[in-house]
C-alpha positions as MATLAB code, in Angstrom:
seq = 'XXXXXXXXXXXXXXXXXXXXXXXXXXXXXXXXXXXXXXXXXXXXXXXXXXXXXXXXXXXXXXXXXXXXXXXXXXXXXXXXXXXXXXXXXXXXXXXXXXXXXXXXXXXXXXXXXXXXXXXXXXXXXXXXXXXXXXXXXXXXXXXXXXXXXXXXXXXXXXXXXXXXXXXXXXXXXXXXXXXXXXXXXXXXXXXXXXXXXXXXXXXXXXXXXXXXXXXXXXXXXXXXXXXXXXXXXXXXXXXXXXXXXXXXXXXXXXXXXXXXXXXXXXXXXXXX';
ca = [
       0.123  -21.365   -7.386;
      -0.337  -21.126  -10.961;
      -4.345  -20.684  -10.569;
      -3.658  -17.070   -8.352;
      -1.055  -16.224  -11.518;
      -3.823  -17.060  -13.837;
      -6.429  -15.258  -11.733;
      -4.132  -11.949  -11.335;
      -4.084  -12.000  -15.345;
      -8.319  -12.613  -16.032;
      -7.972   -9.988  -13.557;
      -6.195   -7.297  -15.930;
      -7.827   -8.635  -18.572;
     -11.283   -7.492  -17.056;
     -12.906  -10.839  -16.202;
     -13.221  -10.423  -12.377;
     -15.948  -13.343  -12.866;
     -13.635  -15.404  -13.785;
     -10.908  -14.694  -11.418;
     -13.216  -14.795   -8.608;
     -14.345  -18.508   -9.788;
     -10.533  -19.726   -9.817;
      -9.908  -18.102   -6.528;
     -13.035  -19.316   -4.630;
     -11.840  -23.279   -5.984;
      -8.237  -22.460   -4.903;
      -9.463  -21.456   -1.625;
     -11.035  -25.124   -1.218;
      -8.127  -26.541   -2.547;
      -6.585  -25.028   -0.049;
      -8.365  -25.833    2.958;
      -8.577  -29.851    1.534;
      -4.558  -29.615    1.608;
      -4.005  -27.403    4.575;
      -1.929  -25.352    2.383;
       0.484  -22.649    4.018;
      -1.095  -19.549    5.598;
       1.136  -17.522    3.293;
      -0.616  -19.472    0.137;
      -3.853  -19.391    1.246;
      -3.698  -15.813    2.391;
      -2.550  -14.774   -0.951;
      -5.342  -16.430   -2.887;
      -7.513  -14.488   -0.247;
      -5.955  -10.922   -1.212;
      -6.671  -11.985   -5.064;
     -10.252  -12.649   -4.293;
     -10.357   -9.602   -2.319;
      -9.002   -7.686   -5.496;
     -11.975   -9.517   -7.960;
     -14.554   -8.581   -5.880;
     -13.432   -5.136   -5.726;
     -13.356   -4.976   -9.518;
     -17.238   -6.064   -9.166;
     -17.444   -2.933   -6.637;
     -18.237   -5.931   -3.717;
     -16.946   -3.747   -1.221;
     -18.536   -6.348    1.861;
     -17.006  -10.128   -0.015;
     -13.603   -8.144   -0.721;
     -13.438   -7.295    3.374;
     -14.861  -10.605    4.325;
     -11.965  -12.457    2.154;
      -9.354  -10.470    3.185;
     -10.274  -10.927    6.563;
     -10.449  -14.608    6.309;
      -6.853  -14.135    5.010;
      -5.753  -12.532    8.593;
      -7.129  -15.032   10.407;
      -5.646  -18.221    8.383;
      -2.282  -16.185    9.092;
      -3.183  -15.483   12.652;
      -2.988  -19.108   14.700;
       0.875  -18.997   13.707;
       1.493  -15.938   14.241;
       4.990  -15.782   16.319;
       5.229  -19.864   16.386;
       8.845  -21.160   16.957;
       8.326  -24.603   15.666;
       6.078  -24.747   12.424;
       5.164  -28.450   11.082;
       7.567  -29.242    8.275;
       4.977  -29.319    5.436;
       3.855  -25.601    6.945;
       7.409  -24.154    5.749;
       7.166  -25.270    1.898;
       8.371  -22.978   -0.071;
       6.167  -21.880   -3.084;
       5.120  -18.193   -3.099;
       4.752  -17.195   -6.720;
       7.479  -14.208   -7.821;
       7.848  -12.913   -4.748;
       6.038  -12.961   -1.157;
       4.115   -9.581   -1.760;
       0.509   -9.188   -3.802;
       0.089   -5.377   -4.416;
      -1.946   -3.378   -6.906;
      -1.855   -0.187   -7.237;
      -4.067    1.978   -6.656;
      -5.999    0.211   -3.808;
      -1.998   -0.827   -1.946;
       1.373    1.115   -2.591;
       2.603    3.450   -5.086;
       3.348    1.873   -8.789;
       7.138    1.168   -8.116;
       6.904   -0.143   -4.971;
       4.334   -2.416   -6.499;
       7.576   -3.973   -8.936;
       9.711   -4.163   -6.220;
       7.351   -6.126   -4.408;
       7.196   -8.244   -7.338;
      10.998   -8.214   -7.990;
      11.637  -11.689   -6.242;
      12.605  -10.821   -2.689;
      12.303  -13.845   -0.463;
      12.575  -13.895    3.338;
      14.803  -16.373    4.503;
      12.730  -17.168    7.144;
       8.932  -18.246    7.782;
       8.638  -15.764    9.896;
       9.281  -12.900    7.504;
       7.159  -14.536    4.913;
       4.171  -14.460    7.733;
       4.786  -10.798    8.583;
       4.753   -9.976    4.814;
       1.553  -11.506    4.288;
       0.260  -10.307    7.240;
       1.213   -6.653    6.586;
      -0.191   -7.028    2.650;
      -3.374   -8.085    4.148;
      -3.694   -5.711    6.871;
      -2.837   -2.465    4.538;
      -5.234   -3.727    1.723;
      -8.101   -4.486    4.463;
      -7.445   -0.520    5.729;
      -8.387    0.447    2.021;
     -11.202   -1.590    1.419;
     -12.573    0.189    4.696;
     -11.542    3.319    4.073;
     -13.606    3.487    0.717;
     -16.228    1.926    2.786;
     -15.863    5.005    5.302;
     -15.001    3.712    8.314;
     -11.519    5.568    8.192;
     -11.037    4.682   11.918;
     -10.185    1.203   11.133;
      -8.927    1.610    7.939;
      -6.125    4.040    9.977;
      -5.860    1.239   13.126;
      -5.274   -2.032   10.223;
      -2.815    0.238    8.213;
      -1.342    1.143   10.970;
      -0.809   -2.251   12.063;
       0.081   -3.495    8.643;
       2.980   -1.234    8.796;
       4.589   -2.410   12.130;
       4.919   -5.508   10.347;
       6.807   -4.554    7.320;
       8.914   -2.474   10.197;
       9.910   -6.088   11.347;
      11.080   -6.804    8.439;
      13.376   -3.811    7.906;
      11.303   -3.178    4.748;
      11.375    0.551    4.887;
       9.833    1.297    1.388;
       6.811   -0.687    2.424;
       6.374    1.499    5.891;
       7.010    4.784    4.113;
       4.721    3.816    1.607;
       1.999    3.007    3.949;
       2.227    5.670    5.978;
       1.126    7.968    2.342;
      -1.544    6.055    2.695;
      -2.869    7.149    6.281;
      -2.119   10.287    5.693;
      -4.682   10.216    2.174;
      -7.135    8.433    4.538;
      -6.898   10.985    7.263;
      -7.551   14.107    4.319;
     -10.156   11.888    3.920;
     -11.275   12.183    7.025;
     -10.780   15.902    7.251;
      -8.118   14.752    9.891;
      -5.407   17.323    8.142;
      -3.455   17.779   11.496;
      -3.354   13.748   12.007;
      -2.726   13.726    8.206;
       0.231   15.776    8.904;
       1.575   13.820   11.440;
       1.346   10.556    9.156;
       3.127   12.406    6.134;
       6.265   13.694    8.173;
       6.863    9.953    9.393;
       6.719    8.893    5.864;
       9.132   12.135    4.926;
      11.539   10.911    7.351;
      11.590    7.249    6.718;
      11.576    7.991    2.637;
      14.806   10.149    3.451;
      16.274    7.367    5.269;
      16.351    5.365    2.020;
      19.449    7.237    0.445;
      19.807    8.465   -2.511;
      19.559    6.301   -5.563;
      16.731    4.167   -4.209;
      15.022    3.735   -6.844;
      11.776    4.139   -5.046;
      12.426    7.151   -3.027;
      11.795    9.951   -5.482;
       8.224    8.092   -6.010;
       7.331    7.631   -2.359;
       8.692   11.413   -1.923;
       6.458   12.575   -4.898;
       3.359   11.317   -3.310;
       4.511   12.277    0.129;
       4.901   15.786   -0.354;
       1.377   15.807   -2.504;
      -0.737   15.204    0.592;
       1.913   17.603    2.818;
       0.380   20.463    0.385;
      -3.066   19.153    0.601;
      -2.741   19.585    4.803;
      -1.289   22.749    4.103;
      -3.471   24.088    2.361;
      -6.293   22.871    4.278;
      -4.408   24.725    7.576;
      -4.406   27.795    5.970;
      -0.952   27.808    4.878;
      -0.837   28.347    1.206;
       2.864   29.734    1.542;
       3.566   26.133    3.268;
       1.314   24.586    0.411;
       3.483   26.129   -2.294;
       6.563   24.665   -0.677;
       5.259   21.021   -0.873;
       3.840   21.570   -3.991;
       7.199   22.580   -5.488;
       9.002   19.599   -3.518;
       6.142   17.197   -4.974;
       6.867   18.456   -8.626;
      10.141   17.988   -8.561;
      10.094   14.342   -7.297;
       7.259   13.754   -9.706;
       9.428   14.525  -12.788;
      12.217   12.704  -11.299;
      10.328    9.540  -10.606;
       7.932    9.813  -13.644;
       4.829   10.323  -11.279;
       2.607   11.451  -13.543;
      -0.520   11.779  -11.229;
       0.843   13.873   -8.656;
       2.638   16.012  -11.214;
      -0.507   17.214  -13.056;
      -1.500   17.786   -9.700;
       1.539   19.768   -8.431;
       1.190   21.861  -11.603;
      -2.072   22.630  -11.504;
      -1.932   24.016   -7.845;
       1.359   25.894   -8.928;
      -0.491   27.729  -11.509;
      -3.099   28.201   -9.349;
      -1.119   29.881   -6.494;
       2.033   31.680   -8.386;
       4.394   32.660   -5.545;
       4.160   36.496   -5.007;
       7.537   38.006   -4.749;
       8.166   41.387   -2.567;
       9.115   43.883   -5.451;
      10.986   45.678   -2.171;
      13.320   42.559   -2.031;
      15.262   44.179   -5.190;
      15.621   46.984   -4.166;
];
């Protein structure tokens, strides 16, 4: 899978032309050697990616939905064909980029080698990456309906495989597509499941602080849109603190700025 590799680099180079070439020749290749779903559907999430960087909002959905449905046929299949099981995913059975997927870190553990040890991990995976990244592409199309209902769905699967980083993560991400919406209540909903799941990590994960950072962000953003500036305070504080912690630099300009903002008014008759 060197050509996806080489893609993924023209890609951070800033030749989506060129990456979009390779991956459009890959995906024949492909289909002329009935390569793996999981292969296939990652050269499918790379195109996706290259026509995003051309602002092809339509090609990115089509190719990431012809991803879903190369995984689909074999989805929950007992007995694969031998030459459907080879083994090749390149560094690790996750493609994420941030911003469009998860959070920066849990971008490098996705890329830190973890491999299933069994098809049908490496089919959820794929499935799940494909799923989550189609929910973007249609949430900054504006259909946040569906981009909720594929996230959604992209996190049961990582929930199969125990990956708990991955769910948290994408549950940040429904909750930033439900603001979106003006859904704050919904938005709520989606950030407490990720502020549960996050907390379930332990401490010294190296990803919680990150996923925690970003978590309580967008639990300040519904608070404030409720009304509850008090409440949005809170968050905001929380958010900072896991910010600095996990180097997030995004959401700590942003917790600072609403600190400064909103300075917490203390009752003088406390002291006395």
């Amino acid at each position: 899978m060197r050509s996806v590799e080489n893609a993924t680099t023209a890609l951070r180079d800033g030749d989506a032309d060129r990456a979009i070439k390779m991956m459009l020749s890959t995906d024949e290749l492909c289909h002329k050697v009935i390569a793996p779903p999981t292969i296939h559907g990652l050269a499918m999430r790379v195109l996706s990616d290259a026509y995003l960087a051309k602002d092809n909002m339509e090609d990115a959905k089509k190719a990431l939905e012809k991803g879903l449905s190369l995984c689909k046929p074999h989805d929950g299949r007992a007995n694969m064909p031998p030459f459907m099981k080879v083994r090749a995913q390149p560094r690790g059975w996750m493609y994420a980029r941030s911003p469009r997927f998860f959070e920066a870190r849990i971008e490098s553990f996705a890329r830190s080698g973890t491999r299933p040890a069994k098809w049908g991990a490496d089919l959820n995976g794929r499935m799940g990456d494909l799923l989550v990244a189609l929910g973007e592409v249609e949430n900054a199309m504006g259909d946040h309906k569906k981009a909720v209902q594929h996230m959604r769905q992209g996190a049961e699967r990582f929930e199969v495989l125990g990956q708990q980083e991955f769910v948290a993560a994408t549950h940040n991400r429904i909750a930033l597509t439900l603001l979106q919406a003006g859904k704050h209540e919904l938005a709520l909903a989606a950030v407490l499941d990720a502020e549960k799941l996050a907390g379930e990590l332990g401490e010294g994960n190296e990803h919680e602080a990150n996923i925690l950072s970003t978590t309580f962000c967008y639990k300040g953003r519904c608070s404030v849109m409720a009304g509850n500036i008090d409440g949005a305070r809170e968050a905001m504080t929380q958010a900072l603190r896991y910010a600095m912690a996990s180097g997030n630099d995004k959401v700590k300009e942003e917790a600072e700025t609403f600190l400064a903002e909103h300075p917490s008014k203390v009752d003088e008759a406390a002291f006395l």
